[in-house]
N, C-alpha and C positions, 0 to 999 in steps of 0.2 A: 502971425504968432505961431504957425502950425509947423514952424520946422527949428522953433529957437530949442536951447537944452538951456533947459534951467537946473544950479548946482543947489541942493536945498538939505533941508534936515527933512528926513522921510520920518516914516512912524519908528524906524528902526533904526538906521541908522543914515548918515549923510548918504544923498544919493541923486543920480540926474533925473530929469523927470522931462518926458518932452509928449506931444503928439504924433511927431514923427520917430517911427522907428527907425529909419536911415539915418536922420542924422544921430541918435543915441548909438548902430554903428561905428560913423564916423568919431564920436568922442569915447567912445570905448576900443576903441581899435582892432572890432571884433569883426568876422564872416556874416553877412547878411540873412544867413540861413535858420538863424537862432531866434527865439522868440523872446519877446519879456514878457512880463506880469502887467498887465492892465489893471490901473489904481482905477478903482469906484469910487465914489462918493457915499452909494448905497448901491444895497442890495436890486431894489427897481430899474437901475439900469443896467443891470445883468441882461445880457439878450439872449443868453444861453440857459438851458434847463438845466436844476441842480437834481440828482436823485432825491425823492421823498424821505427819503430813511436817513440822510445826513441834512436836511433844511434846519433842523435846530441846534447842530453844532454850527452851522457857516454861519447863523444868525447871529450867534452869539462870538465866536469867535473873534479875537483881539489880534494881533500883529505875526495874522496870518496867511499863506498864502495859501490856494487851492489850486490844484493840478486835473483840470475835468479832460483834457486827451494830449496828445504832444504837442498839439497846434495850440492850446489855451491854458492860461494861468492867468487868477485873480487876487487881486487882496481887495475890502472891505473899509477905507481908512474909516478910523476911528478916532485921529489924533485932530481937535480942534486948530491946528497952525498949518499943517498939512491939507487938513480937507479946508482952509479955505484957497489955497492956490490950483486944486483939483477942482473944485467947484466953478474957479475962474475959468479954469481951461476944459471943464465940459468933459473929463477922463482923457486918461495919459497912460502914456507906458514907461513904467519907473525902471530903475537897476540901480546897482550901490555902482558908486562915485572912482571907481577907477579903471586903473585899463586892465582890457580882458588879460586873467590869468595873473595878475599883481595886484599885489595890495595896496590900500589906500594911501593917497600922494598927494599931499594940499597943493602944492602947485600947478601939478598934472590937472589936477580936477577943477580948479580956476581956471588954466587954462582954455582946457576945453567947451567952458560953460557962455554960453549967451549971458544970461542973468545969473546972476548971484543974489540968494534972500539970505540974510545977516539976522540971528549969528548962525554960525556953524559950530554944532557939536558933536563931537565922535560918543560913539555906544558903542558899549562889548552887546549889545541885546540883537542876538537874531531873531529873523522872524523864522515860525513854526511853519513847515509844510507839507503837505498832504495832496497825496495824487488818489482821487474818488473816481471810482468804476460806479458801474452800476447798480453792484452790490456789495463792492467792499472801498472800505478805507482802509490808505498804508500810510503812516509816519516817515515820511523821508528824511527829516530834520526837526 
């Protein structure tokens, strides 16, 4: 199971989800040098330290992503459908559903997916994100 992409409805919007980052390259047709967002289930498996002065925004925060250095970025799911395919697969590294640098393409993103979880629904809803220092937070999106 550790290298399928699965095509799904993320908390935000349709998007691949796999364990392996190489193959979420390969179905994004992107440089292997980029990172994704590592989807939690919760917070407790966080294995990284959050600064104290923002733990009760990340707590609380909904359908959003965290930026703690270049190398890592998290989201929190929150969405009952989503976290139970994340829960299945023990944390994942998510990305929206098409190929690097173009926009979304049903076909494209069938394509490239192992599984497909039915149904599929597009959202204008991005998620919110934030890249945290040590003693500041910036709004990127």
């Amino acid at each position: 199971m550790g290298s399928r992409v699965f095509l799904t409805n993320t908390d935000t919007t349709i998007g691949f989800i796999s364990k392996s980052s190489k193959a979420l390259d390969i179905a994004k047709n992107r440089t292997p040098n980029k990172k994704y967002i590592t989807a939690l289930s919760s917070l407790k498996k966080l294995k990284k330290r959050t600064p104290k002065k923002f733990n009760k925004l990340i707590r609380r925060a909904k359908k959003t992503t965290f930026i703690l250095n270049k190398n890592f970025s998290f989201r929190v799911i929150k969405d009952k459908r989503h976290l139970l395919l994340i829960n299945r697969l023990d944390g994942t590294y998510t990305t929206s559903a098409n190929k690097s640098g173009y926009k979304f393409n049903y076909e494209y993103a069938t394509s490239m997916a192992n599984i497909i979880v039915y149904p599929l629904k597009e959202s204008k809803r991005v998620s919110t994100i934030y890249k945290i220092s040590k003693t500041q937070i910036k709004r990127l999106r």
